[in-house]
BARO-298584 format. One line per field, with one value per residue: residue in three letters; x, y, z of N, C-alpha, C, O in turn; residue number from 1. Coordinates in pm, 1 decimal, padded with zeros to 6 digits. Layout:
BEGIN
residu = [ALA  ...]
nu = [X  ...]
nv = [Y  ...]
nw = [Z  ...]
cau = [X  ...]
cav = [Y  ...]
caw = [Z  ...]
cu = [X  ...]
cv = [Y  ...]
cw = [Z  ...]
ou = [X  ...]
ov = [Y  ...]
ow = [Z  ...]
num = [NUM  ...]
***
This chain:
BEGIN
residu = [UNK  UNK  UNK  UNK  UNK  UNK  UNK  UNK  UNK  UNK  UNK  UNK  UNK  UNK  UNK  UNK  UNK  UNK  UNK  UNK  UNK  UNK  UNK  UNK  UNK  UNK  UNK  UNK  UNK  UNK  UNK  UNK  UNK  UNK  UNK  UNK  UNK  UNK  UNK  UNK  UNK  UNK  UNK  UNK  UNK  UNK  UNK  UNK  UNK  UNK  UNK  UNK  UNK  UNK  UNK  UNK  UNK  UNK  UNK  UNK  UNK  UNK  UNK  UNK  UNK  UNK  UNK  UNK  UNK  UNK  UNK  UNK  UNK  UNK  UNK  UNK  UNK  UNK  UNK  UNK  UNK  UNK  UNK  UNK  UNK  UNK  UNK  UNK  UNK  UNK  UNK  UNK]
nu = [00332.6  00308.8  00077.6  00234.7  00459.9  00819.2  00995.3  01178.1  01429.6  01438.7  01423.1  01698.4  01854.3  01787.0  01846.7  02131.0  02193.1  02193.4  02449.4  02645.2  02679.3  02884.6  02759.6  02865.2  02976.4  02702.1  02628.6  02823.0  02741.9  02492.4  02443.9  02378.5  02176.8  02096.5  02283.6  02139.6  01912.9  01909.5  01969.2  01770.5  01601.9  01673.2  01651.7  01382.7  01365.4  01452.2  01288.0  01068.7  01111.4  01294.3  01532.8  01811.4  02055.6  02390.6  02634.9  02879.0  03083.6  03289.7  03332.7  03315.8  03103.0  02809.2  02512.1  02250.0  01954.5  01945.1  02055.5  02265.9  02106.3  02143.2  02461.3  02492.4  02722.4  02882.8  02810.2  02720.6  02470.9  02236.3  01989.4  01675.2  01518.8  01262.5  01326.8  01458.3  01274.6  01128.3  01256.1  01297.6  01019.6  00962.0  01198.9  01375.0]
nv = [-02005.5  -02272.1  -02330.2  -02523.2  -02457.6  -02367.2  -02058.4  -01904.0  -01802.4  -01986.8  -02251.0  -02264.1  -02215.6  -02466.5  -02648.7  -02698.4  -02782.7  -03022.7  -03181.4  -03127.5  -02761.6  -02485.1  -02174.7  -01913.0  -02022.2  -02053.7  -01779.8  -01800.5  -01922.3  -01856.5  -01577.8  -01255.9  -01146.5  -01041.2  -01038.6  -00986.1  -01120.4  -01371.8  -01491.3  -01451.5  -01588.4  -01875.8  -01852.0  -01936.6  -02167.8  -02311.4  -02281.3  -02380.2  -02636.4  -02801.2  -02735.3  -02743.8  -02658.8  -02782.7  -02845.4  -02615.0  -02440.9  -02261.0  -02439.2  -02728.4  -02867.6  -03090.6  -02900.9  -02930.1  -02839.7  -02553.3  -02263.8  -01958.3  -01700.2  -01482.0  -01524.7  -01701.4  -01749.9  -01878.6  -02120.8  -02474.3  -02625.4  -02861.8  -03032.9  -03129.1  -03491.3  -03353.4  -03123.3  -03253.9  -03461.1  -03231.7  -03142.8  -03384.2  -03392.3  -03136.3  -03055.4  -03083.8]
nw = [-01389.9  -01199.8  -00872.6  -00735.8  -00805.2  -00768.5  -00704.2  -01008.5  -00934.0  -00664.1  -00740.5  -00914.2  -00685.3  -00563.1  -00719.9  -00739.3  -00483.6  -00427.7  -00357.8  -00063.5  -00038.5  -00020.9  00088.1  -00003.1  -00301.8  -00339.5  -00421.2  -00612.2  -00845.0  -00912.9  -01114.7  -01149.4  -00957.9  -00676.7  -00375.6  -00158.4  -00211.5  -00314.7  -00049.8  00131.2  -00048.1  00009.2  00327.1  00263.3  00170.6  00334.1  00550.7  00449.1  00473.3  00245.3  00241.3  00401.3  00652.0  00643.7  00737.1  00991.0  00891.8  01044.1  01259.1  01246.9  01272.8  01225.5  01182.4  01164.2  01228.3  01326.2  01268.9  01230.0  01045.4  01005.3  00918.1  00697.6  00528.8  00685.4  00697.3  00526.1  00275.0  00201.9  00005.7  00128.7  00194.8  00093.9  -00054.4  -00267.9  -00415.2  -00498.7  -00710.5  -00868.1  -00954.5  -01107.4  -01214.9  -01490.5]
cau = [00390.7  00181.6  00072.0  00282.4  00630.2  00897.3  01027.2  01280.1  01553.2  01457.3  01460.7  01812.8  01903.8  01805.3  01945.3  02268.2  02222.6  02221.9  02585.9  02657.8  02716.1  02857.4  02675.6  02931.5  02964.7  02579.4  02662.7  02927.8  02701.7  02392.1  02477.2  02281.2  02107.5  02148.8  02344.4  02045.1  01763.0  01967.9  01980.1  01611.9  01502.1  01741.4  01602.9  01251.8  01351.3  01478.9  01153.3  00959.3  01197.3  01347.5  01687.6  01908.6  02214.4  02477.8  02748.5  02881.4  03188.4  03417.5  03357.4  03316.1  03050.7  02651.3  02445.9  02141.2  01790.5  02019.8  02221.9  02239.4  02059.7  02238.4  02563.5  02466.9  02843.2  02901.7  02748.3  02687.3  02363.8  02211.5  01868.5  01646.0  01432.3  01125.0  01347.8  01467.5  01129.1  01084.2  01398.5  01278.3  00893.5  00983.7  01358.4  01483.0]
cav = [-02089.4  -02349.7  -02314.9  -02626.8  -02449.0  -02269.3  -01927.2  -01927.7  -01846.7  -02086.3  -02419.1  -02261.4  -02289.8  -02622.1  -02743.0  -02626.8  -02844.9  -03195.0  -03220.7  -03000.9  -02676.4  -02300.5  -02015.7  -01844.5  -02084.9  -02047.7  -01657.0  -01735.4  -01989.1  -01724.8  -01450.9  -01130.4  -01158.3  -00915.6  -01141.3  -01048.4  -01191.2  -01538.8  -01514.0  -01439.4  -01732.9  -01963.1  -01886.5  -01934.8  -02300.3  -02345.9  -02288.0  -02511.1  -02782.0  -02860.6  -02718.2  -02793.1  -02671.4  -02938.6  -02794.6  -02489.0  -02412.9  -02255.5  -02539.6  -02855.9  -02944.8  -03047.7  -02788.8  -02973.7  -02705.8  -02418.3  -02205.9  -01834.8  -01645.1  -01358.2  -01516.9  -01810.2  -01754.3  -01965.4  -02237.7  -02540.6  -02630.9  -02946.0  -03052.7  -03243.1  -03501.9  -03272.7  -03091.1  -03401.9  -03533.3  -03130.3  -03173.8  -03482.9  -03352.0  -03061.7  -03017.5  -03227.7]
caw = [-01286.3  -01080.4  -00748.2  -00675.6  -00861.1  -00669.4  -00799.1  -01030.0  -00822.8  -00583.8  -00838.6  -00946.1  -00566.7  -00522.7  -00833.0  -00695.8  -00310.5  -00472.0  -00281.3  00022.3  -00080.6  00081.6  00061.7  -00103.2  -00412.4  -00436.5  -00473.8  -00733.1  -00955.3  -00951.6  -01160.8  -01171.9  -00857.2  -00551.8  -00270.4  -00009.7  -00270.1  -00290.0  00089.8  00146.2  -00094.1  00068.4  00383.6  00276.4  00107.2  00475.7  00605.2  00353.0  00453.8  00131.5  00216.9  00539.5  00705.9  00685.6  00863.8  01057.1  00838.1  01154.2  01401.9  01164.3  01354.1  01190.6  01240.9  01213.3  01223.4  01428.8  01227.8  01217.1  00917.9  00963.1  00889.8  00575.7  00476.1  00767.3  00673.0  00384.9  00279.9  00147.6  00040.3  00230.1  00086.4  00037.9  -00181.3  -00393.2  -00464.0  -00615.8  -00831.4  -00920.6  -01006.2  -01144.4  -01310.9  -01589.5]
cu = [00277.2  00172.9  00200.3  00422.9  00707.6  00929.5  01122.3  01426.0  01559.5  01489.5  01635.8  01891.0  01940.3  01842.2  02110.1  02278.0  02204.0  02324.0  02525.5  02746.4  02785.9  02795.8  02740.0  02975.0  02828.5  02566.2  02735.9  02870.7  02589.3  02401.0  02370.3  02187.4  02154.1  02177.8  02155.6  01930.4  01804.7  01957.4  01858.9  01542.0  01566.1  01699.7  01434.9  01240.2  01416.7  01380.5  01067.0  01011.8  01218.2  01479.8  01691.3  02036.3  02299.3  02527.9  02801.6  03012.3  03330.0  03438.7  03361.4  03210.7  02909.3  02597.9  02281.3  02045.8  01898.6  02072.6  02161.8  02222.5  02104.1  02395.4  02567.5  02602.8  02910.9  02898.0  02762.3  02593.6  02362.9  02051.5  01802.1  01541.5  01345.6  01206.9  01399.8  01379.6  01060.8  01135.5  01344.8  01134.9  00882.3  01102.7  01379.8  01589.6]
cv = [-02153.2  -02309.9  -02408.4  -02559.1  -02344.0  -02106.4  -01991.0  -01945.6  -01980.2  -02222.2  -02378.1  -02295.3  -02396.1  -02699.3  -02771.6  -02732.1  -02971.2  -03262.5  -03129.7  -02894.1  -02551.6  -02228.4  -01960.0  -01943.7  -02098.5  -01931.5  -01678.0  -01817.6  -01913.9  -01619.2  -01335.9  -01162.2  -01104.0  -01057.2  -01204.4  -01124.8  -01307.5  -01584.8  -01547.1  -01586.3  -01839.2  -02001.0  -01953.1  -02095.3  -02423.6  -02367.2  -02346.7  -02590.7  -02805.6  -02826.5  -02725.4  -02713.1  -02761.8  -02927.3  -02657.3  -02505.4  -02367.9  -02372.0  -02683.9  -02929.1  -02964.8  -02988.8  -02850.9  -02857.5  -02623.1  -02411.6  -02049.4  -01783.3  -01509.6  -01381.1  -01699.1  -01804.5  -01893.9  -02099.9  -02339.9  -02594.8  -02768.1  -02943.6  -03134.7  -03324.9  -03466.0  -03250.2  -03152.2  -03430.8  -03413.8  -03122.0  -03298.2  -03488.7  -03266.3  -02997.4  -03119.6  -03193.4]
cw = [-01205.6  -00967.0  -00634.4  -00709.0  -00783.8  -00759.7  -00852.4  -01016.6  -00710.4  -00683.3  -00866.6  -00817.9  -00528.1  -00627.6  -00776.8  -00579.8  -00390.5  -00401.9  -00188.8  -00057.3  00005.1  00043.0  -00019.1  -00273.9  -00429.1  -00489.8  -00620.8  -00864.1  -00973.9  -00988.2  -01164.5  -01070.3  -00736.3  -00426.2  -00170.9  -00078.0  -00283.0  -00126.7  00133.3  00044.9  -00092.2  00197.8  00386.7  00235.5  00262.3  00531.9  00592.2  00342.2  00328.5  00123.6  00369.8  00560.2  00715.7  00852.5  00887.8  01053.3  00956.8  01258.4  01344.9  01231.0  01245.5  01273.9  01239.6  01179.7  01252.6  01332.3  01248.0  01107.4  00892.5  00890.6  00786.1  00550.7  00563.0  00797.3  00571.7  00436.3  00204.6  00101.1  00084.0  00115.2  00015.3  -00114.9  -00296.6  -00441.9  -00564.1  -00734.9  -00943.4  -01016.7  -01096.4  -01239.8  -01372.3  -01647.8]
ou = [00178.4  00267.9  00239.7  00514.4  00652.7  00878.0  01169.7  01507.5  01657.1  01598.9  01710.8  01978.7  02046.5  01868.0  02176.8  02391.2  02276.8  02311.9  02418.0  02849.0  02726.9  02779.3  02685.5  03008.9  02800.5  02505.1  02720.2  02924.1  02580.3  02369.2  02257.6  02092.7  02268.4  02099.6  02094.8  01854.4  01711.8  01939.6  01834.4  01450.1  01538.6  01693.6  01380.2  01134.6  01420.9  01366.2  00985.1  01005.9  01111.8  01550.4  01594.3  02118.4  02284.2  02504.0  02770.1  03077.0  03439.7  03540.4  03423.3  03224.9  02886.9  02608.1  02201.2  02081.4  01972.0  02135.1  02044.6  02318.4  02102.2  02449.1  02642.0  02622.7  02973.0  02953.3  02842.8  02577.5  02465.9  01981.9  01857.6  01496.0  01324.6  01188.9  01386.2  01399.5  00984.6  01078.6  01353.2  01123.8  00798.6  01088.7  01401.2  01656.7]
ov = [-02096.8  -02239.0  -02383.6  -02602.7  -02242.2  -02070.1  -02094.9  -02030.7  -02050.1  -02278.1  -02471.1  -02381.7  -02437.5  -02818.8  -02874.3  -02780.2  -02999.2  -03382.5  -03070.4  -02918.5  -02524.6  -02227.5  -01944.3  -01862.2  -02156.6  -01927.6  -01604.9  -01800.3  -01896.0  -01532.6  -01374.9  -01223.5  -01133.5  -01149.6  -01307.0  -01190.6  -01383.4  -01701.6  -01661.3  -01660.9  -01920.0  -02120.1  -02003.7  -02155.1  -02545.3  -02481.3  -02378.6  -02655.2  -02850.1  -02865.3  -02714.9  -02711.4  -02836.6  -02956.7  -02574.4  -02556.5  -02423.8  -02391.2  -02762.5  -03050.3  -02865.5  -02995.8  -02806.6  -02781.8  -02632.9  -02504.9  -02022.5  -01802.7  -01444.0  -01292.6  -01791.9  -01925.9  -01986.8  -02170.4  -02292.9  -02623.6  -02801.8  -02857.0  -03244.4  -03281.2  -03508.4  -03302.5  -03106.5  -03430.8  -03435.3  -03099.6  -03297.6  -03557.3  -03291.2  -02905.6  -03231.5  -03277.3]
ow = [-01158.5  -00933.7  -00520.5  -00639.1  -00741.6  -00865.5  -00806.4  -01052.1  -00683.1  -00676.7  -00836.7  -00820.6  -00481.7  -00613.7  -00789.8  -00575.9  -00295.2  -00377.4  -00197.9  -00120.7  00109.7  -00078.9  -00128.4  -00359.7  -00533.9  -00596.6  -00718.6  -00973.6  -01095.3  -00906.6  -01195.0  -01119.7  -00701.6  -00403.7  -00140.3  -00007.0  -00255.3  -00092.3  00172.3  00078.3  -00180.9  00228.5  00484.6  00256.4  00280.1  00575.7  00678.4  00237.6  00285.6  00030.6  00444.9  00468.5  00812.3  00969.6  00802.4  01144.7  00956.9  01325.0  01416.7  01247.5  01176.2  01396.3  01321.9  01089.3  01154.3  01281.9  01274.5  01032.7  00788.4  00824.0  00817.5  00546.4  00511.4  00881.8  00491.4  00554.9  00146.3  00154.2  00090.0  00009.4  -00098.3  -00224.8  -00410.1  -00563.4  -00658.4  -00841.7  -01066.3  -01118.3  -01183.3  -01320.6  -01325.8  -01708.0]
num = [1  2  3  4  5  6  7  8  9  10  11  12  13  14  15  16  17  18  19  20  21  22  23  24  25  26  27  28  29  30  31  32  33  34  35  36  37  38  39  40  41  42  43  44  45  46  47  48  49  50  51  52  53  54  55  56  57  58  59  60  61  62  63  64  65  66  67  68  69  70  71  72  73  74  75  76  77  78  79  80  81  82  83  84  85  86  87  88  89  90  91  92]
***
């Protein structure tokens, strides 16, 4: 793997945010993978800007940067351009 390439879970992630997505339909398209290790490299593709919070599933509101990482269920995710331009470098 390059210095430049994500883990494998993560590229499967962001394959997945092309639309807005929930949390729980990224659980149910990742098979064999422990919930909290999808969680943990969801937040980390959060962190390296390439994924986003849309929206904040109980209130309908965008969530913008803010959401709570304890409760990702809560949420749908998108990717931001960073992570398009990886999709685009990297996945065919």
């Amino acid at each position: 793997m390059s210095a430049d390439r994500l883990s494998i879970l993560s590229e499967k992630i962001i394959s997945l945010l092309i639309f807005e997505e929930r949390f729980e339909h990224i659980l149910e398209e990742i098979k064999g993978e422990k919930h909290s290790h999808i969680a943990d490299e969801l937040k980390l593709l959060i962190a390296r800007d390439m994924v986003r919070p849309c929206r904040d599933l109980e209130t309908e509101k965008a969530s913008g940067i803010l959401y709570d990482s304890d409760s990702l269920k809560d949420y749908s995710f998108t990717l931001t351009s960073k992570g398009l331009s990886y999709l685009e470098k990297f996945i065919k």
